[in-house]
NURO-490829 format. One record per residue: z negated, x negated, y of N, C-alpha, C, O, CB in turn; residue in three letters. Coordinates in Angstrom, 1 decimal. Glycine has a CB too. Layout:
N
> Z;X;Y;Z;X;Y;Z;X;Y;Z;X;Y;Z;X;Y;ALA
...
END
This chain:
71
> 15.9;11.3;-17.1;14.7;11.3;-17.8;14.8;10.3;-19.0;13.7;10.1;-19.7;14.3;12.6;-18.3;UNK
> 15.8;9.7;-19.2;16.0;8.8;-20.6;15.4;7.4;-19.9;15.3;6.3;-20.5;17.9;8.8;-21.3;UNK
> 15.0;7.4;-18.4;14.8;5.8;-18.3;13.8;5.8;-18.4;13.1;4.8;-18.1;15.1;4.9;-17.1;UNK
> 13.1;7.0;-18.8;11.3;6.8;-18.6;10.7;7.4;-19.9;10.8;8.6;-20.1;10.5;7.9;-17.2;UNK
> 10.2;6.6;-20.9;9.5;7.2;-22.1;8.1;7.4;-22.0;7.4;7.3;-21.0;9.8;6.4;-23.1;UNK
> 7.9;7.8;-23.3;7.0;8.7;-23.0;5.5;8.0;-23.2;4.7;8.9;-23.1;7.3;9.8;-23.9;UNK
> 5.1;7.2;-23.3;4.4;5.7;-22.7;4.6;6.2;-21.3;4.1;7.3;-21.1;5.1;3.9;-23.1;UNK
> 5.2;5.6;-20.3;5.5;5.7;-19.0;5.2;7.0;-18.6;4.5;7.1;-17.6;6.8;5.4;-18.8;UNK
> 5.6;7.7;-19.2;5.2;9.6;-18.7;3.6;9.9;-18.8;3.1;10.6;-18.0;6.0;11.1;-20.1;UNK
> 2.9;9.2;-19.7;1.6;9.1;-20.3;0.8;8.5;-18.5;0.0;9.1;-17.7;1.7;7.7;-22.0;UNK
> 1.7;7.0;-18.3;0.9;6.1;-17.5;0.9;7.4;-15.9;-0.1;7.8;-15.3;1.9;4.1;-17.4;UNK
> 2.0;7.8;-15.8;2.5;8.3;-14.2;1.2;9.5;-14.6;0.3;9.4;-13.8;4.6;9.1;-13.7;UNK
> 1.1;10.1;-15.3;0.6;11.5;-15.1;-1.6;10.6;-15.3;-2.6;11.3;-15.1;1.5;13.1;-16.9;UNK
> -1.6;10.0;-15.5;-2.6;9.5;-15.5;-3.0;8.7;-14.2;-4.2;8.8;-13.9;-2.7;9.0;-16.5;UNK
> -2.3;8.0;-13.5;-2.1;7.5;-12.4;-2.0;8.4;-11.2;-2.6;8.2;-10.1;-1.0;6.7;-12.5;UNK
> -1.1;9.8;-11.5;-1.4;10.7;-10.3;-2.9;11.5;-10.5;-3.3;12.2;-9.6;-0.1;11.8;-10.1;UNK
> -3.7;11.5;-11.7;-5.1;12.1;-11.7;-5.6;11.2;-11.2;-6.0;11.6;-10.1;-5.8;12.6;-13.0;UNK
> -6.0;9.8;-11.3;-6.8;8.8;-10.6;-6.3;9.3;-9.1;-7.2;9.7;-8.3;-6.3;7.0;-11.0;UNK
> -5.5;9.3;-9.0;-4.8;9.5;-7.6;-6.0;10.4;-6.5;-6.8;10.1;-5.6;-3.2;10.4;-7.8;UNK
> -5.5;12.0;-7.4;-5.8;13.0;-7.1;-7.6;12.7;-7.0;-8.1;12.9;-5.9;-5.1;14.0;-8.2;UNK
> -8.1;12.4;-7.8;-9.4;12.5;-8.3;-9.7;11.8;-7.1;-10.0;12.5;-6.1;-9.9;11.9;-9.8;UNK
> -9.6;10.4;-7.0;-10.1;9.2;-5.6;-9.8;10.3;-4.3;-10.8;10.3;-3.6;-8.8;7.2;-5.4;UNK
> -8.8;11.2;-3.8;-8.4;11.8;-2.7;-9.9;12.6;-2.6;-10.8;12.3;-1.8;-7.0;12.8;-2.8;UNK
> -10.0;13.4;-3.4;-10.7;14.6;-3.9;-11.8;13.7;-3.5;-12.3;14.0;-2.4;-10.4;15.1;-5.6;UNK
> -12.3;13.0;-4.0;-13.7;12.3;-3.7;-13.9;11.9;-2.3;-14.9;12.1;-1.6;-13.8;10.9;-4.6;UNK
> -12.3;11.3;-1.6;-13.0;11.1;-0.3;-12.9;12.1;0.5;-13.4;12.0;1.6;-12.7;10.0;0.5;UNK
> -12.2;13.2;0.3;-12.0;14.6;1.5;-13.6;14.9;1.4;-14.4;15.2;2.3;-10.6;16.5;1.0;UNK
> -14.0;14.7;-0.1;-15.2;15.8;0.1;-16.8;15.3;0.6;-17.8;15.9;1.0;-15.4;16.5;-1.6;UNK
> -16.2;13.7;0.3;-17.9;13.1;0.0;-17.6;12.2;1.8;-18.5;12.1;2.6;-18.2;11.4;-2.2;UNK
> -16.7;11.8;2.0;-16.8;10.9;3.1;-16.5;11.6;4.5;-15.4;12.0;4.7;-15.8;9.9;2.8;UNK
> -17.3;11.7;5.5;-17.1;12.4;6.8;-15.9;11.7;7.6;-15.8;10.5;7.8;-18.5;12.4;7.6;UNK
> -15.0;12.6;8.0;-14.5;12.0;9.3;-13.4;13.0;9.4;-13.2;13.9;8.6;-13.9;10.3;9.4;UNK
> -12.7;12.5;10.9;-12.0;14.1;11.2;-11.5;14.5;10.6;-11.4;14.1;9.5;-11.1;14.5;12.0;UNK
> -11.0;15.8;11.1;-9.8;16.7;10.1;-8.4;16.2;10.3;-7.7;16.4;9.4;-9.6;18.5;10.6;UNK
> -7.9;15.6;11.3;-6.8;15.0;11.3;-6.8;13.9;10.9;-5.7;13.5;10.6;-6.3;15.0;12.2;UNK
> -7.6;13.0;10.8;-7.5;11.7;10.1;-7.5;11.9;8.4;-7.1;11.1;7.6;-8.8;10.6;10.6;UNK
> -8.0;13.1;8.2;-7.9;13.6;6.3;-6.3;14.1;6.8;-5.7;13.1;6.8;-9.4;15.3;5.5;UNK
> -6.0;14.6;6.9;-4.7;15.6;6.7;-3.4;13.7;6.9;-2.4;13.5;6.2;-4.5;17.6;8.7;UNK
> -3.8;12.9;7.8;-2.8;12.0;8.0;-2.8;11.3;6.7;-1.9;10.9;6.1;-3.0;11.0;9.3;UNK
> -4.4;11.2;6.3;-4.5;10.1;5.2;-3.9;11.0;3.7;-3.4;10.2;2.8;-6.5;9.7;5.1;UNK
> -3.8;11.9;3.4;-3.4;12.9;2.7;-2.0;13.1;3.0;-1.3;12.9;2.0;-4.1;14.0;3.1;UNK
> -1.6;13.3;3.8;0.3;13.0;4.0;1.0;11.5;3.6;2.1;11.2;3.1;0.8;13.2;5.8;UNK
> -0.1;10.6;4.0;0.7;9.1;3.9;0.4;9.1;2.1;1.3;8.8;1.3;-0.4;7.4;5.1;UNK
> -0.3;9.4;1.8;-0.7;9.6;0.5;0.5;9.6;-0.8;1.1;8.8;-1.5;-1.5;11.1;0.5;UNK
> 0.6;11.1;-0.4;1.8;12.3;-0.9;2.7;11.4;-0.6;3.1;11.0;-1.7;2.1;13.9;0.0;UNK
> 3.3;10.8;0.3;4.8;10.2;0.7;4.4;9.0;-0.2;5.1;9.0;-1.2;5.4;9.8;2.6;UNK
> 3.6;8.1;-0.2;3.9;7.2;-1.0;3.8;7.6;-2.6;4.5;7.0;-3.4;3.0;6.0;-0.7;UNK
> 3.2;8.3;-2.9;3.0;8.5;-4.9;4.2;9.6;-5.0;4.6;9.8;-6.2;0.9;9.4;-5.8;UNK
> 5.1;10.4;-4.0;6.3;10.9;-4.0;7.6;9.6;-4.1;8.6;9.4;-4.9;6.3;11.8;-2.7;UNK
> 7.3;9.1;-3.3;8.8;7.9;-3.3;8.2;7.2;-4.8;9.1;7.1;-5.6;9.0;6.2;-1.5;UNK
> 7.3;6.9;-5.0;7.0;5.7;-6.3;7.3;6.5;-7.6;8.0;6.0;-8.5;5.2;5.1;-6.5;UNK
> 6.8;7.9;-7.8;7.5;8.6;-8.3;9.1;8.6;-8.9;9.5;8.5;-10.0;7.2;9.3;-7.6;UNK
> 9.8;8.8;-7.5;10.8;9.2;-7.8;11.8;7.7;-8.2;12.7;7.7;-9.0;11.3;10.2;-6.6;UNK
> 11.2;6.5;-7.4;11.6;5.0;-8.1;11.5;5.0;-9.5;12.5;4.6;-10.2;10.5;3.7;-7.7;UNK
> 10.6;5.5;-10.0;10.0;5.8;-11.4;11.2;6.3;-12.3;11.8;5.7;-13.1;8.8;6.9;-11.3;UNK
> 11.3;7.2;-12.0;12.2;8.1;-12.5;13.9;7.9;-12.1;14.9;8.6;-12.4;11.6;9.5;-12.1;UNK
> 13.8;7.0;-11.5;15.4;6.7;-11.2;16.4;7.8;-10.0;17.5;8.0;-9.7;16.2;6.7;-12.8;UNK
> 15.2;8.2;-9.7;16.2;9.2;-8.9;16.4;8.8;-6.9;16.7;9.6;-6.1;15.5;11.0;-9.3;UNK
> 16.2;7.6;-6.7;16.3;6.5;-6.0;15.7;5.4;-6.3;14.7;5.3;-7.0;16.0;6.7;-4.9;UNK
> 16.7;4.1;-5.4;16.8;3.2;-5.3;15.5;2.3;-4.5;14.7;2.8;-3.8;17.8;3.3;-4.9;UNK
> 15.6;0.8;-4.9;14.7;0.7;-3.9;14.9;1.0;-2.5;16.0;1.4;-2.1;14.4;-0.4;-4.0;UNK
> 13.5;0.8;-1.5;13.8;1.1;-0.5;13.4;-0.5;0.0;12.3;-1.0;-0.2;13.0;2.5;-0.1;UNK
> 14.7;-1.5;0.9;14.6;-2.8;1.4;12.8;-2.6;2.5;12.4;-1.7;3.3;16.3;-3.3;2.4;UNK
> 12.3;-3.7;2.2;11.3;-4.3;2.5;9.9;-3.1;2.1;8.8;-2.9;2.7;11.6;-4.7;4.1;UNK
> 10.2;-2.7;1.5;9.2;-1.8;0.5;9.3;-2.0;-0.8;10.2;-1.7;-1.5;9.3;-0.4;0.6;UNK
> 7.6;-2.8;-1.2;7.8;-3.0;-3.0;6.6;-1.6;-3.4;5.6;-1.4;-2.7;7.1;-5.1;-3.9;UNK
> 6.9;-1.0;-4.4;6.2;-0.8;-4.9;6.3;-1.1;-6.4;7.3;-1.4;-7.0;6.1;0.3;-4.5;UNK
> 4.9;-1.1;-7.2;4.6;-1.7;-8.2;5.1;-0.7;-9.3;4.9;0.5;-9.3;3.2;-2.1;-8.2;UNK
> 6.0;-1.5;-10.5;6.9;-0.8;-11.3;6.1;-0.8;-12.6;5.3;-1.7;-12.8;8.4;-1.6;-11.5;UNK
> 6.2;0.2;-13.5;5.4;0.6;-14.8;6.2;-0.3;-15.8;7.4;-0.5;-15.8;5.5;2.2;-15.3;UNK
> 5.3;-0.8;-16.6;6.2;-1.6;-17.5;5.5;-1.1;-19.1;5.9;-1.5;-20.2;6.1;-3.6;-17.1;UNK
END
């Protein structure tokens, strides 16, 4: 937790409400199947989980996957 101050803790926890909020908006307001919400909703989770944990140093990158770093 010392690689991430508290600026950075500020940006992630505001970045996963945008997150949350945009999901939230399209499960509720945009029609289409139940399995294409639950896929779009898993791929979701796995990516703001791995960027997350890049974040926080508790892995590495992953080769031929960038995700965008907090500065």
């Amino acid at each position: 937790m010392a690689l991430v101050n508290q600026a950075t803790l500020v940006q992630i926890i505001v970045i996963l409400v945008v997150v949350g909020l945009v999901m939230w908006l399209i499960n509720t307001y945009i029609p289409m199947a139940a399995s294409i919400k639950s896929l779009l909703n898993i791929i979701v989770f796995v990516v703001l989980l791995i960027w997350v944990l890049q974040t926080f140093g508790l892995i590495g990158p992953i080769p031929g996957l960038k995700m965008p770093a907090l500065k």
